[in-house]
OpenMM code with the backbone's topology and positions (N, CA, C; nanometers):
from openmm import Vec3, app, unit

residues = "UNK UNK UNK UNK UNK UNK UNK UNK UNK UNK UNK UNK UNK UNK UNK UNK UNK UNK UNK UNK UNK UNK UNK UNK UNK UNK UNK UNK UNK UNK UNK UNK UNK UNK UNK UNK UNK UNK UNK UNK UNK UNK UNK UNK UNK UNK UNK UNK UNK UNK UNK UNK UNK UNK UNK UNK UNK UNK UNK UNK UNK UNK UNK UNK UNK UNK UNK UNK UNK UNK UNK UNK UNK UNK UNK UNK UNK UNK UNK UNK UNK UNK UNK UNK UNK UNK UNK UNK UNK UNK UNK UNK UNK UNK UNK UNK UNK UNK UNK UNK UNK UNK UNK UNK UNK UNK UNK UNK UNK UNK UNK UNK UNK UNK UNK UNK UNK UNK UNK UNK UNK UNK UNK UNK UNK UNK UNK UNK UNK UNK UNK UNK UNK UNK UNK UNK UNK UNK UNK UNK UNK UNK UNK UNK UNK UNK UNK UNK UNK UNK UNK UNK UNK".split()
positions = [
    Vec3(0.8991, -3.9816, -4.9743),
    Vec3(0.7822, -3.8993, -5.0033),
    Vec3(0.8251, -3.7546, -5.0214),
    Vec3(0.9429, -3.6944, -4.9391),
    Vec3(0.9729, -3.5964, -4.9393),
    Vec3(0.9691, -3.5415, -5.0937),
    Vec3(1.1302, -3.6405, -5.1262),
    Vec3(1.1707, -3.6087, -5.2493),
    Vec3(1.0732, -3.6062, -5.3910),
    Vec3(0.9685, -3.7509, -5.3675),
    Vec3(0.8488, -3.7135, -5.4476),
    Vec3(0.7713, -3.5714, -5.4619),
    Vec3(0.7958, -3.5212, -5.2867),
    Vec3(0.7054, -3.3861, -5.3415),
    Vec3(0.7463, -3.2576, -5.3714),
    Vec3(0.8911, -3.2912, -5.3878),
    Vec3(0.9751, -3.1778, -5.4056),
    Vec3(0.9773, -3.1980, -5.5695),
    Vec3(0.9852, -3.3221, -5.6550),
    Vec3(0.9722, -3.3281, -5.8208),
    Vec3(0.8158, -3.2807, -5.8472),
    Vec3(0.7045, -3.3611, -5.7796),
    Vec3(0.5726, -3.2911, -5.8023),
    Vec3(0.6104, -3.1572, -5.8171),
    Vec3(0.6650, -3.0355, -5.7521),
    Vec3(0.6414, -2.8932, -5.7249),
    Vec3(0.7048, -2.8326, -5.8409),
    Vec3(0.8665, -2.9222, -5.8943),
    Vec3(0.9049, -2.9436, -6.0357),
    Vec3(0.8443, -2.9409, -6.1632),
    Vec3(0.7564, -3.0053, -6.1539),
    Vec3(0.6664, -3.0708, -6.2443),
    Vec3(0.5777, -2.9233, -6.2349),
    Vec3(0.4951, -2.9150, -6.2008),
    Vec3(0.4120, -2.8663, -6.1640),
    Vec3(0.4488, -2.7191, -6.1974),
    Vec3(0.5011, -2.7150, -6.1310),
    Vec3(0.5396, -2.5202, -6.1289),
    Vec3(0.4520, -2.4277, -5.9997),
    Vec3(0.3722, -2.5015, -5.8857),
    Vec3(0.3164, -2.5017, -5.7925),
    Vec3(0.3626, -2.5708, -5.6706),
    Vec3(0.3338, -2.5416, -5.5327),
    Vec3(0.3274, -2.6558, -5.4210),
    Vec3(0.2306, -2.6920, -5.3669),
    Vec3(0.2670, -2.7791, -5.3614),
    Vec3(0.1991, -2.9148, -5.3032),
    Vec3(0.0954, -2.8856, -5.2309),
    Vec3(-0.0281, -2.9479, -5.2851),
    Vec3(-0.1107, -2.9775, -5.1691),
    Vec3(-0.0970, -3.0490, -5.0781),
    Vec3(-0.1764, -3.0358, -4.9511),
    Vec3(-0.1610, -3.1591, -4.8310),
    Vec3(-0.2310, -3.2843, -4.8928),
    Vec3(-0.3379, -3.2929, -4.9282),
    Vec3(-0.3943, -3.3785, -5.0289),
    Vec3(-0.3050, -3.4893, -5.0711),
    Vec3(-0.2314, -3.3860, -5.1375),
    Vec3(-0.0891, -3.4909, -5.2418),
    Vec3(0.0068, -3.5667, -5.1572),
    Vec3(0.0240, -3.5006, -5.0335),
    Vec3(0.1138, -3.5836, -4.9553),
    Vec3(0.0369, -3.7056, -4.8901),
    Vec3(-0.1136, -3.6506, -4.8680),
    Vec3(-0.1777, -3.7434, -4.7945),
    Vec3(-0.1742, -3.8378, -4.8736),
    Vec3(-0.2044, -3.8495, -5.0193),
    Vec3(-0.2402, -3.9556, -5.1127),
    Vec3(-0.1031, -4.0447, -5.1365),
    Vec3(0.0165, -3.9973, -5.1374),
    Vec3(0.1398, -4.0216, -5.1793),
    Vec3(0.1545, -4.1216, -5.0469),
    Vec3(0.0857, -4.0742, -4.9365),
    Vec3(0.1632, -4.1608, -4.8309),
    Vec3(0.0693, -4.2600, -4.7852),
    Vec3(-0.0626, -4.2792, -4.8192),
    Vec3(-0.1723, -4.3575, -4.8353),
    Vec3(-0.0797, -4.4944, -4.9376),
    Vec3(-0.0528, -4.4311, -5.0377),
    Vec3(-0.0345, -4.5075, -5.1472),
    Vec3(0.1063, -4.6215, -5.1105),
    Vec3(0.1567, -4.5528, -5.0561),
    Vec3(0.3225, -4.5828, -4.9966),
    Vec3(0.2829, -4.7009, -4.8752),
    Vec3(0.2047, -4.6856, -4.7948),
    Vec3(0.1559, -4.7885, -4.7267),
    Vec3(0.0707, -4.8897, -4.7650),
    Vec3(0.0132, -4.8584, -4.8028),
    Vec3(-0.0906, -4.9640, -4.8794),
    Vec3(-0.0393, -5.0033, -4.9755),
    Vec3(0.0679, -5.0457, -5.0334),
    Vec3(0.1575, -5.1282, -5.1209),
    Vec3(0.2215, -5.1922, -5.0676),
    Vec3(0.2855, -5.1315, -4.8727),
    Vec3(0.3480, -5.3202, -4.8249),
    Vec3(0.2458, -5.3632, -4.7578),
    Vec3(0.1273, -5.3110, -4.7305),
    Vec3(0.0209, -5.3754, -4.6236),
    Vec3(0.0593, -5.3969, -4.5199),
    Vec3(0.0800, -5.2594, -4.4053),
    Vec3(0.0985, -5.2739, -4.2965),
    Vec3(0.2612, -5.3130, -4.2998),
    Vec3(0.3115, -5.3684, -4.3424),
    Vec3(0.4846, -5.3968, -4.3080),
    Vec3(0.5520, -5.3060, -4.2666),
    Vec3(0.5265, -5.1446, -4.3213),
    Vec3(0.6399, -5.0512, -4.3049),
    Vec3(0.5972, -4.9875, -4.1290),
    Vec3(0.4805, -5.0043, -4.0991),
    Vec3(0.4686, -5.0236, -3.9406),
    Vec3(0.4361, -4.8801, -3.9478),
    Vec3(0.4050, -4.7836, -3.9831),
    Vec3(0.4198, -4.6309, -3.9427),
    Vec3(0.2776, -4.6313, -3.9566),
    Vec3(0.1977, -4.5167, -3.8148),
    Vec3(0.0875, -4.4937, -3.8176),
    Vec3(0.1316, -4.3583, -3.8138),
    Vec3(0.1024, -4.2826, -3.8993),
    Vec3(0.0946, -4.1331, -3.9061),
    Vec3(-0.0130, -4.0499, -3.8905),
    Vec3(0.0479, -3.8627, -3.8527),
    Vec3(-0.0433, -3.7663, -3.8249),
    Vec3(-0.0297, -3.6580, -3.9043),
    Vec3(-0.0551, -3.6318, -4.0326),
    Vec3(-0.0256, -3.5129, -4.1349),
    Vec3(-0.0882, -3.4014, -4.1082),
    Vec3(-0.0380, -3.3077, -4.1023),
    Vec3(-0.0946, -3.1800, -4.1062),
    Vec3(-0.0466, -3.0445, -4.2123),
    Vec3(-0.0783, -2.9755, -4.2445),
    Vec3(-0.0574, -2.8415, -4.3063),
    Vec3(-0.1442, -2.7767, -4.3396),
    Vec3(-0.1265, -2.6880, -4.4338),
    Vec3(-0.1927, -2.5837, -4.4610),
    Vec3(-0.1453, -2.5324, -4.6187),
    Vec3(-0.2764, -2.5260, -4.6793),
    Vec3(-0.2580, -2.4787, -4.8086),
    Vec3(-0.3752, -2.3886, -4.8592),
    Vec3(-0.3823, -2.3793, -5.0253),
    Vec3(-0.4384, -2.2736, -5.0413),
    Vec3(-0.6393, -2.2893, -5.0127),
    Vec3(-0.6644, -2.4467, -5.0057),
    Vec3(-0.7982, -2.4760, -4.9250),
    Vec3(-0.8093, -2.4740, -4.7908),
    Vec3(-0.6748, -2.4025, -4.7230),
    Vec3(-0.7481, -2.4266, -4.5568),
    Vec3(-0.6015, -2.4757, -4.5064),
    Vec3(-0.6205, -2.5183, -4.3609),
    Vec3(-0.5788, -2.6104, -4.2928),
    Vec3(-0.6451, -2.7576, -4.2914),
    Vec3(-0.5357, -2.8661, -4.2791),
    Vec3(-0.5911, -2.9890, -4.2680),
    Vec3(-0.5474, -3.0533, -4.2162),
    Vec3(-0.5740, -3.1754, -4.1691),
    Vec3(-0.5002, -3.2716, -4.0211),
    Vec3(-0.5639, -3.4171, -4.0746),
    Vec3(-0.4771, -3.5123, -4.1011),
    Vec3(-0.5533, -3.6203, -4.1522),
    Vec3(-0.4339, -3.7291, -4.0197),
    Vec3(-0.4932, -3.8337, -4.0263),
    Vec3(-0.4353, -3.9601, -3.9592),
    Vec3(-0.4418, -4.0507, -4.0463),
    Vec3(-0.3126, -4.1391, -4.0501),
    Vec3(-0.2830, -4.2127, -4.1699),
    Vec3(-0.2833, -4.3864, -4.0877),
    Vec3(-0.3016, -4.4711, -4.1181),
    Vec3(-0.2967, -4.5652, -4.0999),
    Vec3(-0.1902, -4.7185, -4.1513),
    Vec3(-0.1541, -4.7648, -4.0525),
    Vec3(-0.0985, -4.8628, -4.1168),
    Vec3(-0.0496, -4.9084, -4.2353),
    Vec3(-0.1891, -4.9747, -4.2518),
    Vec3(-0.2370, -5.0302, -4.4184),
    Vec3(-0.3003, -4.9251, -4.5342),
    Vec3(-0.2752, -4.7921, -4.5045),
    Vec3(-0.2771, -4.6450, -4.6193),
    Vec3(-0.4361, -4.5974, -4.5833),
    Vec3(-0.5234, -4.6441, -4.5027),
    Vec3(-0.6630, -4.5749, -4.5110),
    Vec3(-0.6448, -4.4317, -4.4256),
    Vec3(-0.7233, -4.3931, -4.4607),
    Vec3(-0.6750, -4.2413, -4.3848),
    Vec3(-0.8397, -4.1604, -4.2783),
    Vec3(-0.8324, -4.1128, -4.2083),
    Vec3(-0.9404, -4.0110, -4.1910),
    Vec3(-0.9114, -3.8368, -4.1521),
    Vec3(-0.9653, -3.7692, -4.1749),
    Vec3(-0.9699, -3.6069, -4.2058),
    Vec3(-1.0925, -3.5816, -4.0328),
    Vec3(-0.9896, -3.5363, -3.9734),
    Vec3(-1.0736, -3.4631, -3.8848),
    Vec3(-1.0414, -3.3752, -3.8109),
    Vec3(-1.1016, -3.2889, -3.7159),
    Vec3(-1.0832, -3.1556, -3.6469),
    Vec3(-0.9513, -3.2150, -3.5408),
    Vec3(-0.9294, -3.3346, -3.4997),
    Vec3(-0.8102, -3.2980, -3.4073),
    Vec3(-0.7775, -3.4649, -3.4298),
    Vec3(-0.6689, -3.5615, -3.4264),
    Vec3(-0.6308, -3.6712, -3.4125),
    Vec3(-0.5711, -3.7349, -3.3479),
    Vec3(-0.5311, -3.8328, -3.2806),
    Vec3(-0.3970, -3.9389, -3.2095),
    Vec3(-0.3698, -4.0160, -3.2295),
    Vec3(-0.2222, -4.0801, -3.2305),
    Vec3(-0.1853, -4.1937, -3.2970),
    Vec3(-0.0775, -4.2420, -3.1922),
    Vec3(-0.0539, -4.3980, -3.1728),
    Vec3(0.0381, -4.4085, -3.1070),
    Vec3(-0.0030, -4.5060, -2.9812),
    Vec3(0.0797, -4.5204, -2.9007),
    Vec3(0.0251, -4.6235, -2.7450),
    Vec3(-0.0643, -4.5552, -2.7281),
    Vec3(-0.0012, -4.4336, -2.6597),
    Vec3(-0.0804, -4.3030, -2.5452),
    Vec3(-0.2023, -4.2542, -2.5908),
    Vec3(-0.2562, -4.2833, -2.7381),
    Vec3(-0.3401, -4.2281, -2.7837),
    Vec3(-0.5037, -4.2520, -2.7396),
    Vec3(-0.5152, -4.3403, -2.6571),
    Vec3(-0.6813, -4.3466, -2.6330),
    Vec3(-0.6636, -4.2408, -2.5290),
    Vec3(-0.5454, -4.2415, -2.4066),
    Vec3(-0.5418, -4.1148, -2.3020),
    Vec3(-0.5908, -3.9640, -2.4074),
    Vec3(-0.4958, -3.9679, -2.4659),
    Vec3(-0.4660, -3.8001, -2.5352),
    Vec3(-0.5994, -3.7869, -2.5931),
    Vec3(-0.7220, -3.8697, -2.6558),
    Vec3(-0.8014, -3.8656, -2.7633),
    Vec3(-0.9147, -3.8186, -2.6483),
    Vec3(-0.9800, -3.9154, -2.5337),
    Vec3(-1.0310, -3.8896, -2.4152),
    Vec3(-1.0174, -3.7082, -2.4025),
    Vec3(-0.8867, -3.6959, -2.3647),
    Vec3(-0.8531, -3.5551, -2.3375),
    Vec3(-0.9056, -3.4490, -2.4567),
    Vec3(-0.8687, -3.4840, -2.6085),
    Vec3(-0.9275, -3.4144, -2.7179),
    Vec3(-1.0718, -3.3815, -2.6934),
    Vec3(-1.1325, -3.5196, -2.6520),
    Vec3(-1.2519, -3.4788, -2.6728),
    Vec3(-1.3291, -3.4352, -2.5817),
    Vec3(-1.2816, -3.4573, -2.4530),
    Vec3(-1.3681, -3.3576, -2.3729),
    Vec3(-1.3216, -3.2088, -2.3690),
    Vec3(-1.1991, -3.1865, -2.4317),
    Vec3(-1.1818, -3.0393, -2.4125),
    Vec3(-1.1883, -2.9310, -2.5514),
    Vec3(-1.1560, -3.0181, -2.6288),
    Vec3(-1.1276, -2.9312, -2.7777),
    Vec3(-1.3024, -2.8592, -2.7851),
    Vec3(-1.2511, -2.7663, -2.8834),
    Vec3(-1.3580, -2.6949, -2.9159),
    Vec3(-1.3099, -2.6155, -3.0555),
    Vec3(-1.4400, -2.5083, -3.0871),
    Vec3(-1.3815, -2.4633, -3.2211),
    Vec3(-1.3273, -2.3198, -3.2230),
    Vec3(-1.2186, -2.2767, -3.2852),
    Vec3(-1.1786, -2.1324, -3.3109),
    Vec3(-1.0892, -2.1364, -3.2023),
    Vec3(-1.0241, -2.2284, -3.1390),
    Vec3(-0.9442, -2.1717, -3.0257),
    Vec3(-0.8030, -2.1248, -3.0587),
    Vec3(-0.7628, -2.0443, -2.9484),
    Vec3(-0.6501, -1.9617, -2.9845),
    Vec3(-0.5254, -2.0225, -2.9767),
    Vec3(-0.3902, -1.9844, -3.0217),
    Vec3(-0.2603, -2.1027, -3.0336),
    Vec3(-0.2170, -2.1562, -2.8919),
    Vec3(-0.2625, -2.0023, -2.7878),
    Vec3(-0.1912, -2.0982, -2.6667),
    Vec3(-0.3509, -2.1912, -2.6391),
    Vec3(-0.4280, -2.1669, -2.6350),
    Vec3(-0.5524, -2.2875, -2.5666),
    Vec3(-0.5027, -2.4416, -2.6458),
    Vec3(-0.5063, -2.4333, -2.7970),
    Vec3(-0.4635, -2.5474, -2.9097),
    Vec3(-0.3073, -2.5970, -2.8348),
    Vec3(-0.2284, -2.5133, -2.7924),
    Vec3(-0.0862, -2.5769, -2.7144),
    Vec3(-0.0645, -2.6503, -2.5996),
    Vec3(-0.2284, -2.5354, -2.5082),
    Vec3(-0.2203, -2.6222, -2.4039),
    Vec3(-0.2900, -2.7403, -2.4084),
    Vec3(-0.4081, -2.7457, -2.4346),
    Vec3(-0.4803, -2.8398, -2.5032),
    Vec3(-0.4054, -3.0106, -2.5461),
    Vec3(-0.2961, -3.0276, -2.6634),
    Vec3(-0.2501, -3.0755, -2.7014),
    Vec3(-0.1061, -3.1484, -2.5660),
    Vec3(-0.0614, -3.0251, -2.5013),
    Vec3(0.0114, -3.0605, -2.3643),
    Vec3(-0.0600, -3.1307, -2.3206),
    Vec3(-0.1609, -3.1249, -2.2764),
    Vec3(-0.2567, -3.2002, -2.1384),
    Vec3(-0.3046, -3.3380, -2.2239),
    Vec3(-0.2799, -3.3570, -2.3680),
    Vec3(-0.3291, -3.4812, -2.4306),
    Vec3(-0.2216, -3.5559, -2.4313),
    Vec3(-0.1232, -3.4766, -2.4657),
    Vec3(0.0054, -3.5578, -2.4428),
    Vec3(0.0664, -3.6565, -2.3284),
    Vec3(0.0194, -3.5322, -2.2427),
    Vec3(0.0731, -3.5678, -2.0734),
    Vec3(-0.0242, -3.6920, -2.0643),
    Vec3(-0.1193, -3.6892, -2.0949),
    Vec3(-0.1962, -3.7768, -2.0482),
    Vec3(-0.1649, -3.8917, -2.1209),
    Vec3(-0.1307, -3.9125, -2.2607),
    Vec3(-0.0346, -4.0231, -2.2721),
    Vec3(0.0408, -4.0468, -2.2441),
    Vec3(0.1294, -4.0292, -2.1739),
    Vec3(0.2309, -4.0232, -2.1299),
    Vec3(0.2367, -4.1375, -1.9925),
    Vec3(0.1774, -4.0598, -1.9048),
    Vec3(0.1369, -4.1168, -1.8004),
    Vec3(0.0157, -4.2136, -1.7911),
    Vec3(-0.0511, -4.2623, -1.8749),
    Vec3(-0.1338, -4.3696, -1.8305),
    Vec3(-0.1188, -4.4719, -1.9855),
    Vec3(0.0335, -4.4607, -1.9998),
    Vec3(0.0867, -4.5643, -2.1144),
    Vec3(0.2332, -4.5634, -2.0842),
    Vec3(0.2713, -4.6912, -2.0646),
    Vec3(0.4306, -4.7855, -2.0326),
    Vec3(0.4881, -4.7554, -2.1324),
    Vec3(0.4536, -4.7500, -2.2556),
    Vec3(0.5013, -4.7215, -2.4151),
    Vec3(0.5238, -4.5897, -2.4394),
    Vec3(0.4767, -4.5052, -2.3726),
    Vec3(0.5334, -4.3809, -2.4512),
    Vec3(0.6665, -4.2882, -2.3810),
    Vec3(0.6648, -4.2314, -2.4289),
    Vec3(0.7958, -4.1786, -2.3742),
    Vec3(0.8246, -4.1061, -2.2805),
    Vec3(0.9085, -3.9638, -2.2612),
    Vec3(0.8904, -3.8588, -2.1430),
    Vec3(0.8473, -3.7443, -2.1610),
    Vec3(0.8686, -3.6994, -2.2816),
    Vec3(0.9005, -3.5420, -2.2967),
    Vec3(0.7974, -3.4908, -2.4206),
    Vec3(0.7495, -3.3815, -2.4350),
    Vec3(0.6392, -3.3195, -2.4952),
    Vec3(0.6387, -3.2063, -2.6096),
    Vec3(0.6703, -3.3107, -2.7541),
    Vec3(0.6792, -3.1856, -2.8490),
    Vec3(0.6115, -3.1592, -2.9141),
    Vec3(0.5580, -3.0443, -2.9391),
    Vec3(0.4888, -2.9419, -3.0310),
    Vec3(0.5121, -2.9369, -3.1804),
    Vec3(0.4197, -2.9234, -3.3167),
    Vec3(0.4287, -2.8314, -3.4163),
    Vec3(0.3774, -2.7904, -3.4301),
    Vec3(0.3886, -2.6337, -3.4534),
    Vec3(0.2654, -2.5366, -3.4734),
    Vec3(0.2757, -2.5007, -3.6088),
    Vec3(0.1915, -2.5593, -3.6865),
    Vec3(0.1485, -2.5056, -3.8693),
    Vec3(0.0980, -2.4202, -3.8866),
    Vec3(0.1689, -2.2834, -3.9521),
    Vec3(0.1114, -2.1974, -4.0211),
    Vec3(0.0863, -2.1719, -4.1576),
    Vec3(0.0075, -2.0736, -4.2416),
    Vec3(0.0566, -2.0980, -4.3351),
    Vec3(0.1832, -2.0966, -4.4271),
    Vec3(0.2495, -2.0210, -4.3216),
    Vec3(0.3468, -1.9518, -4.3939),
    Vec3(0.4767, -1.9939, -4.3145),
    Vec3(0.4439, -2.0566, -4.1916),
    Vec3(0.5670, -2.0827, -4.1509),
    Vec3(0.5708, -2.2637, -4.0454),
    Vec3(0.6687, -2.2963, -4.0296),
    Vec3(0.6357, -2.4419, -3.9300),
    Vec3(0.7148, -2.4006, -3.8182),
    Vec3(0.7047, -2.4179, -3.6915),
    Vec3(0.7419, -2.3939, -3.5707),
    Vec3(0.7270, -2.5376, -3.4670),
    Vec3(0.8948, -2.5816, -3.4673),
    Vec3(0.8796, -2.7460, -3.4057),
    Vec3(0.9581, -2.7092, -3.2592),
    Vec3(0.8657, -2.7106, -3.1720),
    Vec3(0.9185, -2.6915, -3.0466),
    Vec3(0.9504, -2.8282, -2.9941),
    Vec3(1.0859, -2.8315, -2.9957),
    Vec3(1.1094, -2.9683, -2.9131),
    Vec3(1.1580, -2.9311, -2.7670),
    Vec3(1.1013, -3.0213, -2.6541),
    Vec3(1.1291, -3.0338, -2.4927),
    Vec3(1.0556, -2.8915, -2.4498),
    Vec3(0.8933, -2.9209, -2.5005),
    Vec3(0.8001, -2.8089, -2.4430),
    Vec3(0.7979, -2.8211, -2.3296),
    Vec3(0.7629, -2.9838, -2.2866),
    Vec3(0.7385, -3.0152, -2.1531),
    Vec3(0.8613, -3.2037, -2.1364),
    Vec3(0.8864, -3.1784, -2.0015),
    Vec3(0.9582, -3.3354, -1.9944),
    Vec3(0.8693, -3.3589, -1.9009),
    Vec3(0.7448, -3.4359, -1.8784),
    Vec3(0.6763, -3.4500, -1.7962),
    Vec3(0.7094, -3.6217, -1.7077),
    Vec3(0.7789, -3.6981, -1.7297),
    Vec3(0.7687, -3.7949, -1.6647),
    Vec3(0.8938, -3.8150, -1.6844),
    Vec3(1.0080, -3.7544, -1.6562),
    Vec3(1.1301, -3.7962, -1.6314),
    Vec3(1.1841, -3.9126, -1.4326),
    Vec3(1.2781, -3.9392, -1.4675),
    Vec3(1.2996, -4.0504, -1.3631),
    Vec3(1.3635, -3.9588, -1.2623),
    Vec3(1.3116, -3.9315, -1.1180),
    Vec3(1.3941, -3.8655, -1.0508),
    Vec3(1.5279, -3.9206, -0.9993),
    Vec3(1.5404, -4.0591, -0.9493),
    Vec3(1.6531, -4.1216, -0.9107),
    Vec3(1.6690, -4.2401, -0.9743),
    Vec3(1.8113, -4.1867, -1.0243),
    Vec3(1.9014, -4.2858, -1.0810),
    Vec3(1.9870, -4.3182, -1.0251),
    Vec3(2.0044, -4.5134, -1.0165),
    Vec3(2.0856, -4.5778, -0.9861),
    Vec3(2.2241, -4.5457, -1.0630),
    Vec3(2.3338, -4.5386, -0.9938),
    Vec3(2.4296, -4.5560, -1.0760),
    Vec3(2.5173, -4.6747, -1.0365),
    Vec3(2.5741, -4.7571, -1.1008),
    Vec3(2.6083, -4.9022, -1.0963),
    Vec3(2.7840, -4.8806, -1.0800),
    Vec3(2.8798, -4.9031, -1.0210),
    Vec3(3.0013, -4.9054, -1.0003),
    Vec3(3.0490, -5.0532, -0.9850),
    Vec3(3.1451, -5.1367, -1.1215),
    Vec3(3.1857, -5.2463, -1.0686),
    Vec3(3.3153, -5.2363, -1.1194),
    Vec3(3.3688, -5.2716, -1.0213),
    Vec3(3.5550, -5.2822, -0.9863),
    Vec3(3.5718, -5.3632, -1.0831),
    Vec3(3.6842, -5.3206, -1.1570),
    Vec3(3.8249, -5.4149, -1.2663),
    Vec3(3.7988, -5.5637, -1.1770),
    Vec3(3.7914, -5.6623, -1.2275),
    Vec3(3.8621, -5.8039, -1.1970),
    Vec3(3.7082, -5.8683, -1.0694),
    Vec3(3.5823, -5.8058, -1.1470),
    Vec3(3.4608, -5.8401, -1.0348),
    Vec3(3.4675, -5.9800, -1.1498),
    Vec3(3.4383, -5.9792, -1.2843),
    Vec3(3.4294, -6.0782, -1.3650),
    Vec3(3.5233, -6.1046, -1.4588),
    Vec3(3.5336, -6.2939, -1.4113),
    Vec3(3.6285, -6.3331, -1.4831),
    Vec3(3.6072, -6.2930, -1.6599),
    Vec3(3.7434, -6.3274, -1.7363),
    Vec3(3.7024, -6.3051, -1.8431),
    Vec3(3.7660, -6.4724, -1.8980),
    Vec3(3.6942, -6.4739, -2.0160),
    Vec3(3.6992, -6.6368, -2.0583),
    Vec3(3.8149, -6.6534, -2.1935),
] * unit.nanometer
topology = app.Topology()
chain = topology.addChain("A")
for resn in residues:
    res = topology.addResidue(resn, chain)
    for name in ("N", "CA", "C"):
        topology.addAtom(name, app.Element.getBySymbol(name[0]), res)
């Protein structure tokens, strides 16, 4: 998709709408029907705005004020929606998004430990990786077995 939207901008003599990526990657799924397994979360910003769409499986998509995708996502969505609101500022939207995270995190076996960020501007992308490691393992076993514990065949 990348490279598609790097010839579009070719073509064109413009960049890309989010639109175009959304449609490009709608289209890209919904041609194996669900096979390629990716549930996606698009976001950017162009010359109509900011936009945030969630992509689906099988290419259907929806456009809304905040999204989740993933195990953890009924936790994080719960959390969206009792807290989000409108016009909020980057750290409220950071913390916000932390506490949706965390909350997948911890009340899903499937997701992982650690808590990363992108913050879309128009003008710039900012990917904070290891904002937060919120559910790391405090004690680890470590396993020691002596030369000659198992035979070899």
């Amino acid at each position: 998709i990348s490279s598609k939207l790097a010839l579009h901008r070719l073509e064109t003599g413009k960049k890309s709408k989010v639109v175009t990526a959304r449609t490009m990657l709608s289209r890209h799924l919904f041609k194996y029907q669900g096979h390629v397994s990716a549930a996606l979360v698009l976001g950017g910003v162009d010359n109509a705005g900011p936009h945030l769409y969630t992509i689906f499986p099988k290419g259907s998509c929806s456009k809304l004020p905040f999204v989740t995708m993933g195990s953890g996502s009924l936790a994080a969505m719960a959390v969206f929606e009792a807290y989000y609101k409108q016009d909020m500022t980057e750290k409220e939207a950071k913390d916000l998004v932390h506490k949706g995270i965390s909350s997948g995190i911890f009340n899903d076996l499937g997701s992982g430990s650690n808590v990363d960020l992108c913050v879309i501007k128009k003008d710039s992308v900012n990917m904070i990786r290891g904002y937060d490691f919120s559910n790391q393992r405090k004690f680890r076993q470590k396993y020691v077995i002596p030369k000659g514990t198992t035979d070899v065949i």
